[in-house]
The first five atom37 places (N, CA, C, CB, O) and aatype in JSON, in Angstrom:
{
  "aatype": [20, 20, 20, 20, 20, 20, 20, 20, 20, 20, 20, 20, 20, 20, 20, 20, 20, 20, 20, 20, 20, 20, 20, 20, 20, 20, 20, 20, 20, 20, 20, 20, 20, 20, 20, 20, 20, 20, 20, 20, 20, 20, 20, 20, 20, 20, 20, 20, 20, 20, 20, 20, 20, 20, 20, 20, 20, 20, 20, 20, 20, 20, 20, 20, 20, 20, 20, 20, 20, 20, 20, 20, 20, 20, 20, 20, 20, 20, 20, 20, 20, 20, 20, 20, 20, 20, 20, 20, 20, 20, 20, 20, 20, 20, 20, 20, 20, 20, 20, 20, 20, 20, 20, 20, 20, 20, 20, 20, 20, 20, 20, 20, 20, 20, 20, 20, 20, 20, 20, 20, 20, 20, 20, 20, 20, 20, 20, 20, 20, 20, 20, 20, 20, 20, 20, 20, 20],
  "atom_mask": [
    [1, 1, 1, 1, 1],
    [1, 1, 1, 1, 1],
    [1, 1, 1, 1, 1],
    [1, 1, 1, 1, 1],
    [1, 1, 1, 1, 1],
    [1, 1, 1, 1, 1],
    [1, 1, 1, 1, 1],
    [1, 1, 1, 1, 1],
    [1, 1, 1, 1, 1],
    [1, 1, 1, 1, 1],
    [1, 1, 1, 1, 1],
    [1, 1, 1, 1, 1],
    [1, 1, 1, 1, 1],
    [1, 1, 1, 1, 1],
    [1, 1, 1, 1, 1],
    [1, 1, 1, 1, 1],
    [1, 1, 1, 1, 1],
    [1, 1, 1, 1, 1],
    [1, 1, 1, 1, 1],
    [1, 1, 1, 1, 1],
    [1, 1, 1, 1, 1],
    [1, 1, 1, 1, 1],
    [1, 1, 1, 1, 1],
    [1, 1, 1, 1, 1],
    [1, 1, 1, 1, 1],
    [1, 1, 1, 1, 1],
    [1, 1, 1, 1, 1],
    [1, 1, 1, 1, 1],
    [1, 1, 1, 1, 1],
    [1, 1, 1, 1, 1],
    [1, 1, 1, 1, 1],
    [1, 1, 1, 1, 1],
    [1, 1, 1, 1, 1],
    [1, 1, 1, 1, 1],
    [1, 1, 1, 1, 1],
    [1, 1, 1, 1, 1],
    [1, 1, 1, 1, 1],
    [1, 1, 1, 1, 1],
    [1, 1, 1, 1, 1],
    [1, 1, 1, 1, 1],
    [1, 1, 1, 1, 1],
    [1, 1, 1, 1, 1],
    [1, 1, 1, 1, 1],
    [1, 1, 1, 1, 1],
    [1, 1, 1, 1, 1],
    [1, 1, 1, 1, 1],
    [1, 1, 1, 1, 1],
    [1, 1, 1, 1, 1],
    [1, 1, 1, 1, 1],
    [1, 1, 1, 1, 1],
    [1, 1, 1, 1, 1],
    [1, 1, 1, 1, 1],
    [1, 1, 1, 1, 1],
    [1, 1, 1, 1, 1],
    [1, 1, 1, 1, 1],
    [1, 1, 1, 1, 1],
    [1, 1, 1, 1, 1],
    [1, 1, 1, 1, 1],
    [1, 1, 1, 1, 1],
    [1, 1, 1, 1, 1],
    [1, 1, 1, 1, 1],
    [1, 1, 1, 1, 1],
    [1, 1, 1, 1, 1],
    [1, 1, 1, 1, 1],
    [1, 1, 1, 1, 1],
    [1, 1, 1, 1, 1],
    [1, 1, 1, 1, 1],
    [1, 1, 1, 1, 1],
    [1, 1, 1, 1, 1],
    [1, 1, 1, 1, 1],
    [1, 1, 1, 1, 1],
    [1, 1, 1, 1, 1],
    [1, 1, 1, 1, 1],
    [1, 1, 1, 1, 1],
    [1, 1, 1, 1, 1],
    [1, 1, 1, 1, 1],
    [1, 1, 1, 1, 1],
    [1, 1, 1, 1, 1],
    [1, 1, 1, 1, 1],
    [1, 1, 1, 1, 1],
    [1, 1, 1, 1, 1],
    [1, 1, 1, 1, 1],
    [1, 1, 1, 1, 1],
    [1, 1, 1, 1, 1],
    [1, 1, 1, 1, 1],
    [1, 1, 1, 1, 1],
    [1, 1, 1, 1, 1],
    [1, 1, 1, 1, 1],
    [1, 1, 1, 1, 1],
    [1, 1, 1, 1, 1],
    [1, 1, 1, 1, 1],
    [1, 1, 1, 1, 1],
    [1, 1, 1, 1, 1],
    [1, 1, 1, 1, 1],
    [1, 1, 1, 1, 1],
    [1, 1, 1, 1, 1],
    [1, 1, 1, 1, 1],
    [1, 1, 1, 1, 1],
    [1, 1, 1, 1, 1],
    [1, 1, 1, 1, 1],
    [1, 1, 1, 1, 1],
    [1, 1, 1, 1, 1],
    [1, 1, 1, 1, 1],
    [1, 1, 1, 1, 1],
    [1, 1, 1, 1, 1],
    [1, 1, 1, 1, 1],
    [1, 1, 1, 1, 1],
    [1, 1, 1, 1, 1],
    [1, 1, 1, 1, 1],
    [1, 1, 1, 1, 1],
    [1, 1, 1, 1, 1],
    [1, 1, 1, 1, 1],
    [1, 1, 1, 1, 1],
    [1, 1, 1, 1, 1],
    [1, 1, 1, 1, 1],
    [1, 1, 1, 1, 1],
    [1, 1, 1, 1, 1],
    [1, 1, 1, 1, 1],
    [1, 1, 1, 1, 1],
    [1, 1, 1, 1, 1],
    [1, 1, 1, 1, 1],
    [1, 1, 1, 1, 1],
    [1, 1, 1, 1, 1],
    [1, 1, 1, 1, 1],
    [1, 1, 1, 1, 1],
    [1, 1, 1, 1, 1],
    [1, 1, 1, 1, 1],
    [1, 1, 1, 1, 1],
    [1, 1, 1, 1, 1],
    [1, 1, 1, 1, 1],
    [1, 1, 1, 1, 1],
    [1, 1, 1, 1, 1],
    [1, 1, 1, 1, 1],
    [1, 1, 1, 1, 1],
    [1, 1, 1, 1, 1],
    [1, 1, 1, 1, 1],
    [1, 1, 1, 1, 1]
  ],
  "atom_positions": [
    [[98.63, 82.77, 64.95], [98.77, 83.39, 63.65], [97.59, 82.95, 62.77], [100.14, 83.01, 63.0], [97.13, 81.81, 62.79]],
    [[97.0, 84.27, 61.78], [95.95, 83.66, 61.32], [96.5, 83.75, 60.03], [94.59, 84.2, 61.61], [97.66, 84.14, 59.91]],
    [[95.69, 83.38, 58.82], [95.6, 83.03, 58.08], [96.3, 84.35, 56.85], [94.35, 82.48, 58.26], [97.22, 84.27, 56.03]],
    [[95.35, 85.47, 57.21], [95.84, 86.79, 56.96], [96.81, 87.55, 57.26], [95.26, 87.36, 57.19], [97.03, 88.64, 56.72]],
    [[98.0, 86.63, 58.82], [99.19, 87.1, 59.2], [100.21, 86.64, 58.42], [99.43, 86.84, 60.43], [101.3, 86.67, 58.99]],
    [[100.22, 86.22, 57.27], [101.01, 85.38, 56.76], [101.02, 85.79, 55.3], [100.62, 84.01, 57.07], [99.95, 86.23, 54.86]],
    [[102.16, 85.72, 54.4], [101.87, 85.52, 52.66], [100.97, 84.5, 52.39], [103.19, 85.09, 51.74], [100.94, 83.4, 52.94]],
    [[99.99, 85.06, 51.18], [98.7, 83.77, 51.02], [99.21, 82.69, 50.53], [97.43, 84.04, 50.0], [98.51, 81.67, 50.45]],
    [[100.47, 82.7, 50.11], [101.33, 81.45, 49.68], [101.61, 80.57, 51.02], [102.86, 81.95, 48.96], [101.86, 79.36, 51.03]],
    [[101.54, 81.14, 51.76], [102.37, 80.26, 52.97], [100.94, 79.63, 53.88], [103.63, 81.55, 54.2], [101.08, 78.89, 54.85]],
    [[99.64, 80.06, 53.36], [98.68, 79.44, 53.38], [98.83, 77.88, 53.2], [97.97, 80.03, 52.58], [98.32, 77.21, 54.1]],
    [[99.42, 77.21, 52.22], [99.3, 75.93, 51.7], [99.99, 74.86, 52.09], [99.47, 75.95, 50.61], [99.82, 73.69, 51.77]],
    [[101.38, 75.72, 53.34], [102.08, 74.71, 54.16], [101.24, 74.07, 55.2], [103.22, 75.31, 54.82], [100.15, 74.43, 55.62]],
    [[101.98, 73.0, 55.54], [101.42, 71.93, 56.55], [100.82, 70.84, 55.88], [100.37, 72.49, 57.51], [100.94, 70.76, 54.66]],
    [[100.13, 69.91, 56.57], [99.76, 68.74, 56.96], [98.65, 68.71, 56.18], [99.6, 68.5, 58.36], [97.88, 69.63, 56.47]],
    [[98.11, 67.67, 54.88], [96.15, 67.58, 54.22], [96.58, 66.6, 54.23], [95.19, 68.21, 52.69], [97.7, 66.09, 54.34]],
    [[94.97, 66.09, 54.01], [94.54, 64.83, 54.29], [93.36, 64.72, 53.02], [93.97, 64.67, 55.96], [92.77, 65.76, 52.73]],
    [[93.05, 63.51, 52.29], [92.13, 63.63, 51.27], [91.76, 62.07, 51.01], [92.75, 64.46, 49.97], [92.56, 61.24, 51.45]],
    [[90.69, 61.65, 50.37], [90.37, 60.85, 50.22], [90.82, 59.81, 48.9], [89.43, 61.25, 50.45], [90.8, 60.39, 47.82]],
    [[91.1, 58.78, 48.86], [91.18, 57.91, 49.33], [92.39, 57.86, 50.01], [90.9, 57.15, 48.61], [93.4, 57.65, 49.34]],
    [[92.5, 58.03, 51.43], [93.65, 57.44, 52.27], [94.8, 58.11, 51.85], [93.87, 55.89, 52.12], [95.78, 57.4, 51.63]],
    [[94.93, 59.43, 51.68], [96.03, 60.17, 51.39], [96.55, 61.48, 51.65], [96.03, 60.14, 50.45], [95.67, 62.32, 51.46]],
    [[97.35, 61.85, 51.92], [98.65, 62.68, 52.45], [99.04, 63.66, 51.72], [99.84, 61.95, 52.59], [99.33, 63.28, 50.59]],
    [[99.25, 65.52, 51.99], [100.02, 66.01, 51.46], [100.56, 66.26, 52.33], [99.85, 66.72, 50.73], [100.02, 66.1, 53.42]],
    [[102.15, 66.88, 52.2], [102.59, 67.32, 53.05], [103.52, 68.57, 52.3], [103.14, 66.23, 53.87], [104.21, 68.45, 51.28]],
    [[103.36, 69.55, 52.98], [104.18, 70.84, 52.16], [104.85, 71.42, 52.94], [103.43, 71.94, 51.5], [104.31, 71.8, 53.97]],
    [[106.37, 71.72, 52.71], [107.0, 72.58, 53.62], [108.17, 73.75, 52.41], [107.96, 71.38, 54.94], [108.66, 73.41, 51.34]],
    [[108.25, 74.74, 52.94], [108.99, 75.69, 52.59], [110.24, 75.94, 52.45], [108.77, 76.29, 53.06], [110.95, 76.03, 53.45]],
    [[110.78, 76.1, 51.1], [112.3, 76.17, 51.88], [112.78, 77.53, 51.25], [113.54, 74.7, 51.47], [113.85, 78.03, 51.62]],
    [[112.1, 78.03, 50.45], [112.61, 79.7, 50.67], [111.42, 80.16, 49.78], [114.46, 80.28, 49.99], [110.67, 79.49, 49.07]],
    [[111.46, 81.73, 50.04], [110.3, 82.41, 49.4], [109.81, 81.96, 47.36], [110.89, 84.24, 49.63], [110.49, 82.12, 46.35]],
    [[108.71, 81.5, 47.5], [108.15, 80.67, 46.48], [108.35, 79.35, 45.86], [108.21, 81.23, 45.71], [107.72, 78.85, 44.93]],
    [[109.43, 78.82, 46.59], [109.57, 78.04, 46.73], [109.22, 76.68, 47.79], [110.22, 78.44, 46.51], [109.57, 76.87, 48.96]],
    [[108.5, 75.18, 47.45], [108.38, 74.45, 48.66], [108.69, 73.38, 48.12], [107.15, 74.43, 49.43], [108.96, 73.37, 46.92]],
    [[108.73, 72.23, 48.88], [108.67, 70.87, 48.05], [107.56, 69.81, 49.02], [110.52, 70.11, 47.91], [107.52, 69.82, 50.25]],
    [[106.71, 68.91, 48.12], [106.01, 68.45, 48.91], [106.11, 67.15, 48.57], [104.87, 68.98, 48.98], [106.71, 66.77, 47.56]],
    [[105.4, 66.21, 49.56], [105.59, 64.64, 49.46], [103.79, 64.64, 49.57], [106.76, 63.66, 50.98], [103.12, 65.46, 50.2]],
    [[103.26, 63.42, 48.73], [102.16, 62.7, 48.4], [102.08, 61.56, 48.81], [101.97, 62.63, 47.29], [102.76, 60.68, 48.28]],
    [[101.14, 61.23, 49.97], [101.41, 59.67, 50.08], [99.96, 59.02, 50.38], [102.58, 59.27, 51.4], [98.97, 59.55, 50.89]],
    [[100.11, 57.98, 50.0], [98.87, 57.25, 49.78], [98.51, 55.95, 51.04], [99.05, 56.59, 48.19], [98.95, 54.93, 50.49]],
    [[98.15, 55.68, 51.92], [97.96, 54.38, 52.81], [99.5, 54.85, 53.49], [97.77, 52.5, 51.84], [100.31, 54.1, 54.04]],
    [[99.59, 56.07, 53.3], [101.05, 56.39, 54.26], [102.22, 55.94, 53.74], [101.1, 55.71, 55.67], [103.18, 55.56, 54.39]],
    [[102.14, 56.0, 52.64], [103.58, 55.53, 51.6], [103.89, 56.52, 50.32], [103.29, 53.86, 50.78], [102.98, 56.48, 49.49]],
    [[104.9, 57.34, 50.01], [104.84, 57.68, 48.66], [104.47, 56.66, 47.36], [106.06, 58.19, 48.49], [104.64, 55.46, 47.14]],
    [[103.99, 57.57, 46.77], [103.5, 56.3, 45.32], [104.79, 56.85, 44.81], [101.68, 56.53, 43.99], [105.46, 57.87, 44.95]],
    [[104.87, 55.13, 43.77], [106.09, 55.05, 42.71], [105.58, 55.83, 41.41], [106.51, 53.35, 42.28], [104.98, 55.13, 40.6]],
    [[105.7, 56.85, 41.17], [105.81, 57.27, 39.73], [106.32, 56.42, 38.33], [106.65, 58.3, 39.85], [107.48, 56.57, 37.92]],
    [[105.29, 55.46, 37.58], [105.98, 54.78, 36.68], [106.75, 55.53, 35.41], [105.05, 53.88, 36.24], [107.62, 55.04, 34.68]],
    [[106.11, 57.05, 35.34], [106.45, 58.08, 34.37], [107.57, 58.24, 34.34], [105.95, 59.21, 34.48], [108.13, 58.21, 33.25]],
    [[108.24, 58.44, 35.42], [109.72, 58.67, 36.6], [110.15, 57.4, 36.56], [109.45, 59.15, 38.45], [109.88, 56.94, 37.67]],
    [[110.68, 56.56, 35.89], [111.6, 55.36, 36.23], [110.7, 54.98, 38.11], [113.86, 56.07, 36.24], [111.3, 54.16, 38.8]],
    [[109.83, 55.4, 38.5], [109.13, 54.51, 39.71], [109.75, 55.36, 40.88], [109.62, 52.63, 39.8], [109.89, 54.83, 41.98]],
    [[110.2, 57.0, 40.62], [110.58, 58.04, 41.58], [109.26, 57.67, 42.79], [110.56, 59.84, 40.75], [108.14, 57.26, 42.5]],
    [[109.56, 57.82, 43.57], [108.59, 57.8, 44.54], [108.5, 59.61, 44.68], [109.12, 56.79, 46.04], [109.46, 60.37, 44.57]],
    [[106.82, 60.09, 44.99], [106.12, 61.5, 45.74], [106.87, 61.8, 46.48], [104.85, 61.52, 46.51], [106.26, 61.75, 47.55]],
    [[107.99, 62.14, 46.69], [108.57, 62.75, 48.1], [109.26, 64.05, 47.79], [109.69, 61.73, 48.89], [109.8, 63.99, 46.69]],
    [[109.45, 65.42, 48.54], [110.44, 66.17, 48.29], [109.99, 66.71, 46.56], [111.92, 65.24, 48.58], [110.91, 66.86, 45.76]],
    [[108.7, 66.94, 46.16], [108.77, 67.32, 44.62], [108.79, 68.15, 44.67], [108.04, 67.12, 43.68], [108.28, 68.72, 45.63]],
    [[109.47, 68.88, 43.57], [109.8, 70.71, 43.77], [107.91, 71.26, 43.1], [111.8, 71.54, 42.13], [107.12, 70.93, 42.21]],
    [[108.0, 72.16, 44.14], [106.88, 72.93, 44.34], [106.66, 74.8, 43.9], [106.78, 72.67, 45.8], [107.45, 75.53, 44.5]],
    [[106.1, 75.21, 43.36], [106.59, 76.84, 43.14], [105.34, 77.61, 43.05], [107.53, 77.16, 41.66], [104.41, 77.25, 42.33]],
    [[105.31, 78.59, 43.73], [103.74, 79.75, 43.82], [104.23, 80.85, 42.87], [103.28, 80.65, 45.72], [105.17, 81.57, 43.21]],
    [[103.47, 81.05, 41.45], [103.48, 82.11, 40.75], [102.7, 82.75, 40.98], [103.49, 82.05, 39.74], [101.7, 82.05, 41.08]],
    [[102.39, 84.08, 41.21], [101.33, 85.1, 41.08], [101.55, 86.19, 39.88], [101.24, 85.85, 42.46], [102.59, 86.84, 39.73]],
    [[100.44, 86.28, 39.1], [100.32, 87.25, 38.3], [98.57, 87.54, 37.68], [101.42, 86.87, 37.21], [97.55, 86.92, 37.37]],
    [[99.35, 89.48, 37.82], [97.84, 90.27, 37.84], [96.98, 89.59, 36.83], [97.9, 91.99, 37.41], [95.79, 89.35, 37.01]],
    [[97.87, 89.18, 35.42], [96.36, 88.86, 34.81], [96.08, 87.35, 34.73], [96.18, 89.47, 33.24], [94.92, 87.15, 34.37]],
    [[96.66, 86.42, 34.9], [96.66, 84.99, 35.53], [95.95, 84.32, 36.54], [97.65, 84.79, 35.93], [95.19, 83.37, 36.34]],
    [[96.23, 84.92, 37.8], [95.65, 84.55, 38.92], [96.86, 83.95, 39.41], [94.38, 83.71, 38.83], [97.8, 83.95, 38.61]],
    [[97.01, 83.56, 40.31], [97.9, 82.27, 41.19], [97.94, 81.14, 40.95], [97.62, 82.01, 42.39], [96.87, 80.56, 40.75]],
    [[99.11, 80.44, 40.88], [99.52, 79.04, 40.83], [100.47, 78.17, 41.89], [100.14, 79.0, 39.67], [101.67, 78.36, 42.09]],
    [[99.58, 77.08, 42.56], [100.72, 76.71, 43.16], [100.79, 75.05, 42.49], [100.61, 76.93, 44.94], [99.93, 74.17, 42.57]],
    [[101.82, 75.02, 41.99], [102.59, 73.45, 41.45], [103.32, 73.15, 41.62], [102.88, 73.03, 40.52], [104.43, 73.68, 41.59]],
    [[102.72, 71.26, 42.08], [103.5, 70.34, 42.28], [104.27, 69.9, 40.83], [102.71, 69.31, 42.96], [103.66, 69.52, 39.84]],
    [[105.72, 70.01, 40.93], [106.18, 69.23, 39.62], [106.58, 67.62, 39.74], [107.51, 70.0, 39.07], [107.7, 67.17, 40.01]],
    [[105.18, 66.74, 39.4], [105.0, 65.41, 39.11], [106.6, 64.72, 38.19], [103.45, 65.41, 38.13], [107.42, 63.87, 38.55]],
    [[106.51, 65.45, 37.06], [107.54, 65.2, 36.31], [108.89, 66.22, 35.61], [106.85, 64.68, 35.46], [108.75, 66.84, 34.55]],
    [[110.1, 66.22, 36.39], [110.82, 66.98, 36.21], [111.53, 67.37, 34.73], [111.46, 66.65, 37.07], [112.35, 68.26, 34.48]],
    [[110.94, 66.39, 33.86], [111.51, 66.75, 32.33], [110.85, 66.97, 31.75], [112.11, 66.07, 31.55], [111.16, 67.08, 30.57]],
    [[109.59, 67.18, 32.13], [108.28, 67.38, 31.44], [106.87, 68.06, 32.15], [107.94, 66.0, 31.03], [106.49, 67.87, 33.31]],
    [[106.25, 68.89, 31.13], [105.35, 69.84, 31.95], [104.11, 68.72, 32.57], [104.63, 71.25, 30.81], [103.13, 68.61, 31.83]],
    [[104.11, 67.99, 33.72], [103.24, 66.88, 34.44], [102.79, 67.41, 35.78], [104.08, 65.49, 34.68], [103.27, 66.6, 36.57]],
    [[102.21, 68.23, 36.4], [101.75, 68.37, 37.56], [100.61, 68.51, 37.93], [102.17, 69.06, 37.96], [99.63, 68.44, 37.19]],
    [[100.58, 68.82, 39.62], [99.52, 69.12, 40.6], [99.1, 70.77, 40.39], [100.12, 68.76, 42.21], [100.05, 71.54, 40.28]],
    [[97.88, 71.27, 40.35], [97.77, 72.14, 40.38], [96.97, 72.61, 41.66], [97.5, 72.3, 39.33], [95.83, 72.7, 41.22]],
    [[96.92, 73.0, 43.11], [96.44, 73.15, 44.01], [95.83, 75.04, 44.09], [97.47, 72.5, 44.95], [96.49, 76.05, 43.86]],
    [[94.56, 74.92, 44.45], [93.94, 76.09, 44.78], [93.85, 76.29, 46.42], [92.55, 76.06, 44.09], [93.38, 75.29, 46.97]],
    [[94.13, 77.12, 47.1], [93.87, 77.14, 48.49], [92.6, 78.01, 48.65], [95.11, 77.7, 49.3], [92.49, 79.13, 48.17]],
    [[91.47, 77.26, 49.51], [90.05, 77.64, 49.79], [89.97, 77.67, 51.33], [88.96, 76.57, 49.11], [89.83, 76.68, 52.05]],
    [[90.08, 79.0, 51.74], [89.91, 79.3, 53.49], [88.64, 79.43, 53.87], [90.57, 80.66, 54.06], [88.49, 80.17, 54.84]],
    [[87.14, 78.68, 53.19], [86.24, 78.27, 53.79], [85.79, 77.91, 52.61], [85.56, 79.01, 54.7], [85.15, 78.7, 51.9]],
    [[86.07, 76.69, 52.26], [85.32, 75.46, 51.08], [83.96, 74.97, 51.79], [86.49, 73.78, 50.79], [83.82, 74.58, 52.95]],
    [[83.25, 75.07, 51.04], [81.96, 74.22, 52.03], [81.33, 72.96, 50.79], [80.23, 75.71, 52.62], [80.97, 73.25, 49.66]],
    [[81.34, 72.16, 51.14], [80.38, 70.83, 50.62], [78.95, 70.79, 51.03], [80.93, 69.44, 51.19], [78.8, 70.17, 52.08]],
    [[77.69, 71.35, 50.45], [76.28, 70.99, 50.61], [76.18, 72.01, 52.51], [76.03, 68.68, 50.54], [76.56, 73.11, 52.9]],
    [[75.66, 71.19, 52.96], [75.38, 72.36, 54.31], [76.22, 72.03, 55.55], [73.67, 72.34, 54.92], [76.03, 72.22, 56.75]],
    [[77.2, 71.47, 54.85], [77.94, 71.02, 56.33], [78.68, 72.63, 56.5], [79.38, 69.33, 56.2], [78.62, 73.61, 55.76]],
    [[79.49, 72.37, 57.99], [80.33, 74.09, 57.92], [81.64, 73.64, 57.16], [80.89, 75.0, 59.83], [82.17, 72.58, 56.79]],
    [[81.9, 75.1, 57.1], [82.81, 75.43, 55.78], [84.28, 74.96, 57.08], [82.64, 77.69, 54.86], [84.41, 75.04, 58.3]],
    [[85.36, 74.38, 55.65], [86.85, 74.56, 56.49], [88.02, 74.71, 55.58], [87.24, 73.22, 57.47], [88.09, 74.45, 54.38]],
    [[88.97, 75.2, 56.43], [90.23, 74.82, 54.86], [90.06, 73.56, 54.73], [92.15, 75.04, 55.01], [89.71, 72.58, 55.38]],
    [[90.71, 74.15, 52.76], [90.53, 73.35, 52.08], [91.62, 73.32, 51.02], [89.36, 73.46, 51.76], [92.26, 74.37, 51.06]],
    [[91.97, 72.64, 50.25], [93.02, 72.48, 49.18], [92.34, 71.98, 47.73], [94.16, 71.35, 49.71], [92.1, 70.78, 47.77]],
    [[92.07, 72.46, 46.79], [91.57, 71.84, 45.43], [92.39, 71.47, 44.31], [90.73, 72.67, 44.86], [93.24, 72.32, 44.05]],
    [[92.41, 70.47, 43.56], [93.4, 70.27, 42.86], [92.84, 70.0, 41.29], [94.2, 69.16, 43.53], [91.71, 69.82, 40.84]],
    [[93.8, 70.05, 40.86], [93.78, 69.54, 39.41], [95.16, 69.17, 38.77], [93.14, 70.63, 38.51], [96.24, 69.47, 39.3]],
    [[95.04, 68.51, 37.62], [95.85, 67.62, 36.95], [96.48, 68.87, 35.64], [94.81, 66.06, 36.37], [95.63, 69.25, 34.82]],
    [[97.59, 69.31, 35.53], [97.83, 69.74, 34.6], [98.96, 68.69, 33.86], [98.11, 71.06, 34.9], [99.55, 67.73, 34.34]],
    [[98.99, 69.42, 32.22], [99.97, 68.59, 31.46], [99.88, 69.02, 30.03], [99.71, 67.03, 31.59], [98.91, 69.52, 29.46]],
    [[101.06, 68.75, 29.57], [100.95, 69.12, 28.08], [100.2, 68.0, 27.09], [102.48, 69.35, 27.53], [100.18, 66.78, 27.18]],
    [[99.71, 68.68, 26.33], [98.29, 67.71, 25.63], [99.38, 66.95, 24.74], [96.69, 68.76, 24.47], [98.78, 66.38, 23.83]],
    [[100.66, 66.75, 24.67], [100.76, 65.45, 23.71], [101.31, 64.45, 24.84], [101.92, 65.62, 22.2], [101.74, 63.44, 24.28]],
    [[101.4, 64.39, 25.83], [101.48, 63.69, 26.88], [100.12, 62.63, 27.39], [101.82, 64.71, 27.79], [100.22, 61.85, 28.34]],
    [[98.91, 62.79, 26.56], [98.34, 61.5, 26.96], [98.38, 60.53, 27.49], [98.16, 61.11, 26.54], [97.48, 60.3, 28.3]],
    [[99.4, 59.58, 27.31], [99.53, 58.54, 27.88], [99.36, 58.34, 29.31], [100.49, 58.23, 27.55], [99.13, 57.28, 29.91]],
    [[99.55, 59.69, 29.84], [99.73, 60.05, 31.4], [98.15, 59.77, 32.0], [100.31, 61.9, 31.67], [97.86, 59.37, 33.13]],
    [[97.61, 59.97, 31.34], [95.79, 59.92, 31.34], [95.67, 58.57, 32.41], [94.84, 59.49, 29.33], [95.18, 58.85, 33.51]],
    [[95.99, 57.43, 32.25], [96.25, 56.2, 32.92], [96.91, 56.13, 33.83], [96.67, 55.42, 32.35], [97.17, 54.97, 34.13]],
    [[97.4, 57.0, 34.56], [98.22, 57.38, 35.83], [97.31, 58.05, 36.87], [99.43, 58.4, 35.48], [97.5, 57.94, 38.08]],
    [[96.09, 58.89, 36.2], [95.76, 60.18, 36.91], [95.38, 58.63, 38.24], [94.14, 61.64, 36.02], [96.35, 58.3, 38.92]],
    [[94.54, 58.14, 38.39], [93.96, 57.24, 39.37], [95.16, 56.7, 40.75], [93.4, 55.85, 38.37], [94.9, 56.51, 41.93]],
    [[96.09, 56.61, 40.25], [97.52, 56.37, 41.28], [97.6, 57.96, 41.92], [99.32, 55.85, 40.17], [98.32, 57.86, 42.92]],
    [[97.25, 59.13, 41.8], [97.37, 59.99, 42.24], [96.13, 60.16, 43.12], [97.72, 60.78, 41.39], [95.82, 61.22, 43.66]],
    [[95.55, 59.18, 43.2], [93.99, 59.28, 44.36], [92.36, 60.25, 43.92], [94.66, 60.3, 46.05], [91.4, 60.56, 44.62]],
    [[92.65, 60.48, 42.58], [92.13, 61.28, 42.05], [91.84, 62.95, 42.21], [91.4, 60.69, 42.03], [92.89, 63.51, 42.54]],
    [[90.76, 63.84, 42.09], [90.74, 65.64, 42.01], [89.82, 65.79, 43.48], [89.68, 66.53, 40.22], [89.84, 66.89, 44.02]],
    [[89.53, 65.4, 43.71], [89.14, 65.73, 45.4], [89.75, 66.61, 46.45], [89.26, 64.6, 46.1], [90.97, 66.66, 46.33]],
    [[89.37, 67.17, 47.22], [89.91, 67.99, 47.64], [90.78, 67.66, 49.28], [88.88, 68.94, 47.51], [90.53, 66.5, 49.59]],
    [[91.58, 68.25, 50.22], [92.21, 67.76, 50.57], [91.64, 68.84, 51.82], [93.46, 67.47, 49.85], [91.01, 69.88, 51.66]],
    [[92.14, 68.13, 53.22], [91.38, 69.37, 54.24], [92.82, 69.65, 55.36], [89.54, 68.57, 55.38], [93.74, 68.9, 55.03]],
    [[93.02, 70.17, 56.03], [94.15, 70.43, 56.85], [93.77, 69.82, 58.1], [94.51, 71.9, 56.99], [92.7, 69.77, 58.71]],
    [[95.33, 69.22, 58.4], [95.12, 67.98, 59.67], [96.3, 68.56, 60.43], [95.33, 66.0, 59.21], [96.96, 67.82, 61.16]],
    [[96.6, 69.85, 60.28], [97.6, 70.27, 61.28], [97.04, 71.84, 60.96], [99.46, 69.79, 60.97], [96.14, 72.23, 60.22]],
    [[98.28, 72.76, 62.11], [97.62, 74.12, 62.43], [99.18, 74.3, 62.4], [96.47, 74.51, 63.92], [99.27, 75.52, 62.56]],
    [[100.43, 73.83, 62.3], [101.63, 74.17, 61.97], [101.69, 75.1, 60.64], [102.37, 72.93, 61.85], [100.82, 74.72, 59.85]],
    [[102.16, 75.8, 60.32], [102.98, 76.34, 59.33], [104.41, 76.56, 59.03], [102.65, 77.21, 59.28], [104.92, 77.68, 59.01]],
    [[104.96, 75.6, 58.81], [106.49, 75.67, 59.17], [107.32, 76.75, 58.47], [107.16, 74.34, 58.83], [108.52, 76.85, 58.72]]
  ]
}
C-alpha cells in the first residue's frame, strides 16, 4: 500500500523517530481520530503542566478545511489549548541528502499560557521526526 492508497490522514500512523532520542508513536482508533504516545530515551515524559501525566495515549484529531489547510494535533493539555502540531512531508529533504518521510512539528498554545515556554525543551524540541516502520495500523 502506498502512500496515495490511503486517506492523507492515515499517512501519519506508525512508528517516528527524532532527535534527541525520541519516539512517536500514532495509532488510529476511528476516522479522525488517533491517540499518540511521545517518548523520550524510550520512556513517556511526565508532563509537569498535567499534575506529571505521562505522553501516552494523547487524544489526537486531523481537521481539514478548504480555507485553513490541515491539522493534525496532539492534545498536550486536556483543559487547555497546549499542543503538537505535526505536518506530514512524503519527501522532506535536508541539504543534498535523498529525500524521505518525514513529520514536522510545532508547538501550539494560547498566548496567555506562557509559562509553558519552559517546558517546550522536555518535549525534545521542533525537529523533525522520520518513519521507522512501514506499518499503518
Amino acid at each position: 500500500m502506498t502512500r496515495y492508497d490511503i486517506p492523507w490522514e492515515d499517512n501519519y500512523i506508525g512508528a517516528w523517530a527524532g532527535e534527541p532520542a525520541r519516539e512517536l508513536h500514532i495509532r488510529k482508533i476511528k476516522q479522525q481520530l488517533y491517540l499518540t504516545t511521545l517518548l523520550m530515551n524510550g520512556q513517556p515524559i511526565a508532563r509537569p503542566w498535567m499534575n506529571n501525566e505521562p505522553t501516552v495515549d494523547m487524544p489526537t484529531m486531523y481537521f481539514f478545511s478548504a480555507l485553513d489547510g490541515s491539522d493534525f494535533s496532539i492534545d498536550l493539555w486536556s483543559d487547555r489549548r497546549f499542543g503538537i502540531s505535526l505536518t506530514y512531508e512524503p519527501n522532506y529533504q535536508i541539504y543534498n541528502d535523498p529525500a524521505f518521510e518525514a513529520l514536522t512539528m510545532g508547538i501550539t498554545r494560547n498566548a496567555d499560557l506562557e509559562f509553558l515556554d519552559q517546558y517546550y525543551g522536555l518535549l525534545g524540541g521542533l525537529d523533525h521526526f522520520f518513519r521507522i516502520d512501514c506499518d499503518r495500523v
